[in-house]
matplotlib code that plots the C-alpha trace (Angstrom):
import matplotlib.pyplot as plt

x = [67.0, 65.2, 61.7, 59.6, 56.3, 53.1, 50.2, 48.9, 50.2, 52.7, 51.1, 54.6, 56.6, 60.1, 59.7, 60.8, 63.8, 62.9, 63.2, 65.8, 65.7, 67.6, 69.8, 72.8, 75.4, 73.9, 70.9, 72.5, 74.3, 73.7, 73.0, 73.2, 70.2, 68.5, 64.9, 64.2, 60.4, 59.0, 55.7, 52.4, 48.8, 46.9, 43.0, 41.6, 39.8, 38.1, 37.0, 37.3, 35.6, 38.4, 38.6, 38.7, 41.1, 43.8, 47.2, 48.8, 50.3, 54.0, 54.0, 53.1, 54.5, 53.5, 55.0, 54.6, 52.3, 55.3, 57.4, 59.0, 59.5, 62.6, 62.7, 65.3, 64.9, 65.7, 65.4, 63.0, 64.5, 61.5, 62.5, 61.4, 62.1, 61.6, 64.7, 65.7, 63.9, 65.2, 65.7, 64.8, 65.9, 64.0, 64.1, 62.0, 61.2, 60.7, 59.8, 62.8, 63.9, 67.7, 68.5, 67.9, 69.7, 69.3, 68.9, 72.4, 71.3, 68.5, 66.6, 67.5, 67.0, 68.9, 71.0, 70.3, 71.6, 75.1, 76.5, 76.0, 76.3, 73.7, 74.3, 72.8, 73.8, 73.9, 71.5, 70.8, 71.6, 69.5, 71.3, 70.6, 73.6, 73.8, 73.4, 76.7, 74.9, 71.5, 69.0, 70.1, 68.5, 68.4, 70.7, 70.8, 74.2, 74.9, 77.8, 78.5, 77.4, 77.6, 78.1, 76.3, 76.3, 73.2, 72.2, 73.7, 73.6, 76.8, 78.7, 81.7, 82.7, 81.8, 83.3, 82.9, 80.8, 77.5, 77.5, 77.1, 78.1, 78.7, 80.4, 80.8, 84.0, 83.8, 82.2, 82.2, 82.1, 81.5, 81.7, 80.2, 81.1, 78.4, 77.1, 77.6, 81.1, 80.6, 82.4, 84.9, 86.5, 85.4, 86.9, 86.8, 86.9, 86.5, 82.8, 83.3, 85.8, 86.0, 89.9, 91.1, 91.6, 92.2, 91.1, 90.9, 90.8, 89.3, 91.5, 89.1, 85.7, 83.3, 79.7, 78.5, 79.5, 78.4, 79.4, 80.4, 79.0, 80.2, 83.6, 83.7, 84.7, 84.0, 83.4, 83.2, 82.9, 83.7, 81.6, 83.4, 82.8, 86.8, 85.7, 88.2, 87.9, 88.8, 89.2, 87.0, 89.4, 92.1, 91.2, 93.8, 92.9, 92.6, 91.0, 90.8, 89.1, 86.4, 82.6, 80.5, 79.2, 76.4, 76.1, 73.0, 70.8, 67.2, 66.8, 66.6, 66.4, 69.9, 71.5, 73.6, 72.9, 75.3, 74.9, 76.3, 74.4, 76.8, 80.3, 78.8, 78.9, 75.8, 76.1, 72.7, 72.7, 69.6, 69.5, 67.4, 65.1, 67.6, 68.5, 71.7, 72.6, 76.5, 77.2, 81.0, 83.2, 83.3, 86.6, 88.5, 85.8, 86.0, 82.7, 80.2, 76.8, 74.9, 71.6, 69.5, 65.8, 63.2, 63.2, 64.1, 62.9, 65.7, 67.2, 66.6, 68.3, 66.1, 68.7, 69.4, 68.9, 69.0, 65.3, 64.9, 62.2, 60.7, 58.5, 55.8, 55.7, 56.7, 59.7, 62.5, 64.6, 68.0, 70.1, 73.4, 76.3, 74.7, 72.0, 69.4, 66.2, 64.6, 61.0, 59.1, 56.3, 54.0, 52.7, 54.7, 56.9, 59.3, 60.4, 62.1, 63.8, 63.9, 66.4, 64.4, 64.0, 60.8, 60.0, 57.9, 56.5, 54.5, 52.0, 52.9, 49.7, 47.0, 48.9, 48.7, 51.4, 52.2, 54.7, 56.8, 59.5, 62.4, 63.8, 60.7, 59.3, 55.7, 53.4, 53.0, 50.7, 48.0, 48.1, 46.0, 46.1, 45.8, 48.1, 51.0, 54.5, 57.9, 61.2, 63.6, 66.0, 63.5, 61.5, 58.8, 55.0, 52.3, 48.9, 46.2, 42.7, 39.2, 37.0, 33.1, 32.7, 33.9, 33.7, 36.3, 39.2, 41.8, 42.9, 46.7, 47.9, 51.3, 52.5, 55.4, 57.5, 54.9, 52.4, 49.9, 48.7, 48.4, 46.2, 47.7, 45.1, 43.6, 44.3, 41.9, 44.3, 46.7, 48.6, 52.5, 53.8, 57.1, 58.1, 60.8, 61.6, 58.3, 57.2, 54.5, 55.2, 53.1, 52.9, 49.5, 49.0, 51.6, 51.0, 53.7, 52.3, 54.8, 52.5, 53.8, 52.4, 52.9]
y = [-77.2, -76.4, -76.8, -75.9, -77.4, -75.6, -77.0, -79.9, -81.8, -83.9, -87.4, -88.4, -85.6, -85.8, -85.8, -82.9, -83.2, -84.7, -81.7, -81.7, -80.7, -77.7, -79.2, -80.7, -79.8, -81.1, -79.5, -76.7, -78.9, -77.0, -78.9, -78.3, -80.7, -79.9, -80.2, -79.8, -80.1, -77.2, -78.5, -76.9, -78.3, -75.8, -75.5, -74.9, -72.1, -69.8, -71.1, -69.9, -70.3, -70.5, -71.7, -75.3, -76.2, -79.2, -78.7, -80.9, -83.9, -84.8, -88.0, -90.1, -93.6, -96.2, -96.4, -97.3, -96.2, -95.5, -93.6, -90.0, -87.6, -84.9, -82.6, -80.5, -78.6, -81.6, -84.9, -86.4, -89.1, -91.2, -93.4, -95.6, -95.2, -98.8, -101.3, -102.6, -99.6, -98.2, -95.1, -94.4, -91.2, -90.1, -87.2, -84.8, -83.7, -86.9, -89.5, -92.0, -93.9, -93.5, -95.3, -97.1, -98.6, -99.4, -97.3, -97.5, -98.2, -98.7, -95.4, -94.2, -90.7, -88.3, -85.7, -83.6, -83.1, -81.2, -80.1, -83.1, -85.6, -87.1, -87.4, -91.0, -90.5, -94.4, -95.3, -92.0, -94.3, -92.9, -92.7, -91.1, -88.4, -86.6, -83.2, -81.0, -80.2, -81.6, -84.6, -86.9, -85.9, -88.0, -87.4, -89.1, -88.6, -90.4, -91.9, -92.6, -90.7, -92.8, -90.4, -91.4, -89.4, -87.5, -89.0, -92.9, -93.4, -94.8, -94.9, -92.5, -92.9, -93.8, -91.5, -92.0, -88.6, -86.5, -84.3, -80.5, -78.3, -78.0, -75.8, -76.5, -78.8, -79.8, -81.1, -80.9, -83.8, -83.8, -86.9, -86.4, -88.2, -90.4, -89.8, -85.9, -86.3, -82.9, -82.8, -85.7, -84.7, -82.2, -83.2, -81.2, -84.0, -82.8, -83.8, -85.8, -88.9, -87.8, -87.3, -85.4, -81.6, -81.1, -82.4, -81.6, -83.5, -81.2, -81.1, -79.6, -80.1, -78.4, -77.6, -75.6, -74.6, -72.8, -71.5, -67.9, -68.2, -64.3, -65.4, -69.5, -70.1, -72.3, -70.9, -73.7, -72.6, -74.6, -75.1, -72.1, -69.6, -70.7, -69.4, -70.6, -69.1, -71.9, -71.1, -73.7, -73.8, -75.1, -75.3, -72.5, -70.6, -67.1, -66.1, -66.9, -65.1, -65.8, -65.1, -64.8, -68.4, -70.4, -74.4, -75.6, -76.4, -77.6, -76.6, -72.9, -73.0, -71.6, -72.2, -70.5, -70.3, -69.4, -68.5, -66.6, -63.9, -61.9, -61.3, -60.9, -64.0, -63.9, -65.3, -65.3, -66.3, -66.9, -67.6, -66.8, -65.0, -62.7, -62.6, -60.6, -60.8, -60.2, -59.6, -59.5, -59.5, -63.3, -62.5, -61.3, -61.8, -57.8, -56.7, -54.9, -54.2, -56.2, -56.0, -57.5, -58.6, -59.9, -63.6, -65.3, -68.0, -67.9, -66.2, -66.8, -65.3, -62.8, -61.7, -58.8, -58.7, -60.7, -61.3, -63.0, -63.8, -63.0, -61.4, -60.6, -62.9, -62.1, -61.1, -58.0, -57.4, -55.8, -54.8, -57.6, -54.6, -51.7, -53.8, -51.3, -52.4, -51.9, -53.4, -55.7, -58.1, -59.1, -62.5, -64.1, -67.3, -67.9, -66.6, -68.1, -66.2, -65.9, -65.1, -62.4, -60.1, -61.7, -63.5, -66.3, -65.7, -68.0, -68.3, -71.6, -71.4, -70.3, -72.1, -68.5, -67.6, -64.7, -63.0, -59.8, -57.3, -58.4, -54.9, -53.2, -55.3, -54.7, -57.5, -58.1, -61.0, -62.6, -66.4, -66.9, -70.9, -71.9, -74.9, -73.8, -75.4, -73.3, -73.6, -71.0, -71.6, -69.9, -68.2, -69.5, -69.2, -71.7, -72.2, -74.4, -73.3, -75.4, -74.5, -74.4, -74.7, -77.4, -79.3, -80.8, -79.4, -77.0, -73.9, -73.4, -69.9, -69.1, -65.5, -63.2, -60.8, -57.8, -60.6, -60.8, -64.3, -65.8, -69.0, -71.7, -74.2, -76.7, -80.4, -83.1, -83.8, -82.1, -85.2, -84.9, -81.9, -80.3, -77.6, -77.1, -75.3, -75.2, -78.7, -79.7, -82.9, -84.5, -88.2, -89.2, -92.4, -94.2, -92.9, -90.2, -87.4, -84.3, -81.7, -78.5, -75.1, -71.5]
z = [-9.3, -5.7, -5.5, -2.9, -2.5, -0.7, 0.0, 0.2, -2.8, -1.2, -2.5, -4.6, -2.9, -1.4, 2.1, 3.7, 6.4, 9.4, 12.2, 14.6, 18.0, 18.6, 21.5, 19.4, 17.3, 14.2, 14.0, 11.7, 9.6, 5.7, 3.0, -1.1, -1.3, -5.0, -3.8, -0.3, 0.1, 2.8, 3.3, 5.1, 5.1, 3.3, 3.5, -0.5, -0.5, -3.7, -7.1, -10.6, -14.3, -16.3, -19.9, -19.8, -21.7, -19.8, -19.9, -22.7, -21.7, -22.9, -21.7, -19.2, -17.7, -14.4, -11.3, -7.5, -4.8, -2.7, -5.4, -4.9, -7.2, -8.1, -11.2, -13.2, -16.3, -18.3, -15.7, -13.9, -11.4, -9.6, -6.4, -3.6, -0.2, 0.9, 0.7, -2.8, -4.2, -7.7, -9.0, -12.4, -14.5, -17.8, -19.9, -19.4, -22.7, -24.2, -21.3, -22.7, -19.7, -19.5, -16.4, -13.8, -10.6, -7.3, -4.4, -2.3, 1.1, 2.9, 2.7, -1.0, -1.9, -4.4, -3.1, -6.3, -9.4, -9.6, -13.1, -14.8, -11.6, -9.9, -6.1, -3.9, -0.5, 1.3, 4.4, 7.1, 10.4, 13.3, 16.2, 19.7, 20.1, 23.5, 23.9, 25.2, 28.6, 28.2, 26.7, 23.8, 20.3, 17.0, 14.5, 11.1, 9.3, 5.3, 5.6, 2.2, -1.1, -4.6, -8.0, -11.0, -14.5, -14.9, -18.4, -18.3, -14.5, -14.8, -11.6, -11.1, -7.4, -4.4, -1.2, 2.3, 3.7, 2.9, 0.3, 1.6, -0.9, -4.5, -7.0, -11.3, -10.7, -7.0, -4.1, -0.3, 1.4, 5.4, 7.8, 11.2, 14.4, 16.1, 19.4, 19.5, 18.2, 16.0, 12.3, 12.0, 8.1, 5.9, 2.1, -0.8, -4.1, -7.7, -9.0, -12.3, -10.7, -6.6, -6.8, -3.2, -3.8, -0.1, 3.2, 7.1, 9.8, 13.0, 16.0, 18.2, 18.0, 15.7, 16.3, 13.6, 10.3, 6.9, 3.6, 2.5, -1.0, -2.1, -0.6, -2.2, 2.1, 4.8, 7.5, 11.2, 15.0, 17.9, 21.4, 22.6, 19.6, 18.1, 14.5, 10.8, 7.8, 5.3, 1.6, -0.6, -3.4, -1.4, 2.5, 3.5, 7.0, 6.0, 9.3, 12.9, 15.7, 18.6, 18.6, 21.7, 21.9, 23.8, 23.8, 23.2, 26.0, 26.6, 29.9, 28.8, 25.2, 24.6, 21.1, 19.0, 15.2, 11.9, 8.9, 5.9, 2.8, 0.9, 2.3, 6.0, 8.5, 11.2, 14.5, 16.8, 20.4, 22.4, 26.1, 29.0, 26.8, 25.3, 21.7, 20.0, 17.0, 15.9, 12.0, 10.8, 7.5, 6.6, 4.8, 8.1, 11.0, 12.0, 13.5, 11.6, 13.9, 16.6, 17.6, 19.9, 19.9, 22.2, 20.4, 17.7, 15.2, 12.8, 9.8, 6.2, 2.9, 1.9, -1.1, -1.0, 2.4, 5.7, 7.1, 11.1, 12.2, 15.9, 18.5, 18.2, 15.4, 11.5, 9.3, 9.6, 6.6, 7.4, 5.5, 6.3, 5.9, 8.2, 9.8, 9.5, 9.0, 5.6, 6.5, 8.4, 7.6, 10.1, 10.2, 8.4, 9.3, 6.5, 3.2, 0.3, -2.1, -6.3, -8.5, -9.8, -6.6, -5.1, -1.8, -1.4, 2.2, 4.2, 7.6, 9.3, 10.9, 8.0, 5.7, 3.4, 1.1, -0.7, -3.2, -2.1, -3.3, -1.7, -1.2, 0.1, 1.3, -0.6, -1.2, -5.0, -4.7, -2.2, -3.2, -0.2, 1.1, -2.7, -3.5, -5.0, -6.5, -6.5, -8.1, -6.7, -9.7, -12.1, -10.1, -11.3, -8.8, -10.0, -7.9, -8.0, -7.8, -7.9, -10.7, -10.5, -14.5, -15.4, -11.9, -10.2, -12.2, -10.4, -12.5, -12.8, -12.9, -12.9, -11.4, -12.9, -11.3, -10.6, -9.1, -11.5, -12.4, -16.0, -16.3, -18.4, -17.9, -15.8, -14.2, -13.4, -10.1, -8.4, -6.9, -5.9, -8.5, -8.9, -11.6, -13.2, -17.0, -19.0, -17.1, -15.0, -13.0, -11.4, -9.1, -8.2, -6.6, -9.0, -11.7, -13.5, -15.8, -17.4, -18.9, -20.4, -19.5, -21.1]

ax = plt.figure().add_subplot(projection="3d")
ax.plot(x, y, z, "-o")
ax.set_aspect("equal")
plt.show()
């Protein structure tokens, strides 16, 4: 279950990933992480007189001032980030407590929940790796990843590697190299008791690497564009070929970034101010368009397109077979996309959000810099908005697919909240409250 969080509601909130300096070979590293927080101070603006009815509690239970929070449909797992902290799992529905262990490591946090597994990556070490050609960056790699049963917390297995992908039955486990070493091992290990389906050690270093979801591949690229198609089922090369390739440097800004949406594998280079794009078949790496473009800020799954962002600043959505762009959004930073056809697009520096047709491009939905929460599973869009009558109450409205907003009630706080199913969940300063809404 991903969440996204907007706003400023973080009290309780996962942190969001530390960012990287583009000058390494990690700094693309993908994860499968369940809830990855994408945070931005938003200013409240706008009021409303809704009815003033609360939104009914389910149940609520104590905690600590330093707790974090993660949802699913039917968990919620609260942890410390501090040494010795626990982790504690309930039921959503009901509150019951179902377990509870310690955090392995010194910096405990839950890689998400995976079909019925819960995933505790050990201690992130932070290390100072040098760059290929420039200065030395941090890096923080897990170097060991504990799995638990989602419902008893007993432990299954402990492997030696991050967790970076996942499917029903298995998982892919990556081990990186201190010190700007690139990717070490790559293991794929079935999910319920971490037996070996397959492994590979790299024999030339790799920089990059991503996954062909439409394709179940992985796909990795060396310092000199080397590019292997690996099948996930059982690590088979089904494709080899070379990409144009720069290293990443900091004295010019160069880096070279990859990616994957549909069958169609994206490589963008930028150096000297220059910008090209390549797209080609993920399956056999044969070339399907390039295009070039004065920056670039990054590219983002934009289902069913492919949206980069640029100069002058905002979104273009091409389409990832023919290229050809299908719109372009001005002003925009980012974009996170719903199962149901929408985008999610926000302003880094106005903090506004709004909801769009993914194909056109059209903007369904103004949410303005209200608060909002976000679960990209569902697709479900719930703001926050400060009433006049009663005071000191926020409004909750939650918006469906043609962007108009339903209110479903109001909160006294808006604390640390995630949504997920028909649940409300919210960490405020301790204190844990699941309220249902619709």
């Amino acid at each position: 279950m991903t969440v996204i969080e907007l706003g400023d509601v973080t009290s309780g909130s996962p942190p969001a990933e530390p960012a990287r300096r583009r000058g390494g070979p990690f700094h693309l590293r993908r994860y499968a992480v369940a809830a990855v927080a994408a945070l931005c101070v938003l200013t409240v603006t706008g009021s409303a007189r809704p009815d003033p009815q609360m939104l009914r509690t389910v149940w609520s239970v104590s905690g600590q001032p330093d707790d974090s929070l993660q949802v699913t449909a039917d968990m919620v797992y609260v942890f410390g980030t501090s040494s010795g902290s626990s982790i504690r799992a309930y039921d959503a529905a009901r509150g019951e407590l179902l377990w509870s262990r310690k955090a392995p490591g010194q910096n405990g946090w839950i890689h998400g929940e995976q079909h019925g597994v819960v995933l505790l990556p050990s201690a992130e070490p932070q290390v100072t790796a040098p760059g290929p050609e420039d200065n030395g960056y941090d890096a923080s790699f897990a170097v060991q990843t504990v799995a638990v049963d989602q419902r008893t917390g007993a432990e299954l297995w402990q492997q030696r590697g991050e967790p970076s992908w996942a499917t029903p039955d298995t998982l892919l486990l990556t081990e990186w190299a201190f010190r700007g070493g690139g990717l070490r091992k790559v293991r794929l290990v079935r999910l319920r008791d971490g037996t070996t389906v397959w492994s590979w050690t790299p024999e030339q270093r790799v920089v990059n690497w991503t996954v062909v979801r439409a394709t179940q591949a992985i796909v990795t690229a060396g310092p000199d564009g080397r590019i292997e198609v690996r099948r996930l089922s059982d690590g088979t090369v089904t494709a080899r070929g070379r990409v144009p390739w720069l290293l990443s440097r900091d004295s010019d800004g160069a880096f070279t970034d990859l990616h994957s949406q549909g069958d169609t594998l994206f490589v963008a280079r930028s150096g000297n101010g220059n910008v090209t794009v390549n797209a080609y078949a993920a399956g056999t790496l044969q070339p399907r368009w390039e295009a070039p473009a004065t920056a670039f800020t990054g590219m983002v799954d934009c289902r069913p397109l492919m949206c980069f962002g640029g100069r002058p600043r905002g979104l273009v959505g091409r389409d990832p077979l023919t290229g050809a762009i299908r719109w372009r959004a001005e002003k925009w930073d980012n974009a996170h996309a719903l199962p149901d056809g929408r985008l999610l697009l926000q302003a880094n520096d106005t903090g506004r959000s709004a909801l769009a047709d993914a194909v056109t491009g059209r903007i369904l939905a103004d949410l303005a810099t209200r608060p909002a929460v976000l679960d990209t599973e569902t697709g479900t869009v719930l703001t926050f908005t400060p009433t006049l009558d009663p005071p000191g109450r926020y409004a909750v409205r939650e918006f469906d697919v043609a962007g108009r907003g339903t209110l479903r009630g109001t909160l006294a706080g808006i604390g640390g909240c995630q949504v997920a199913g028909r649940y409300l969940t919210c960490l405020d300063q301790g204190t844990l409250t699941v309220r249902a809404f619709g």
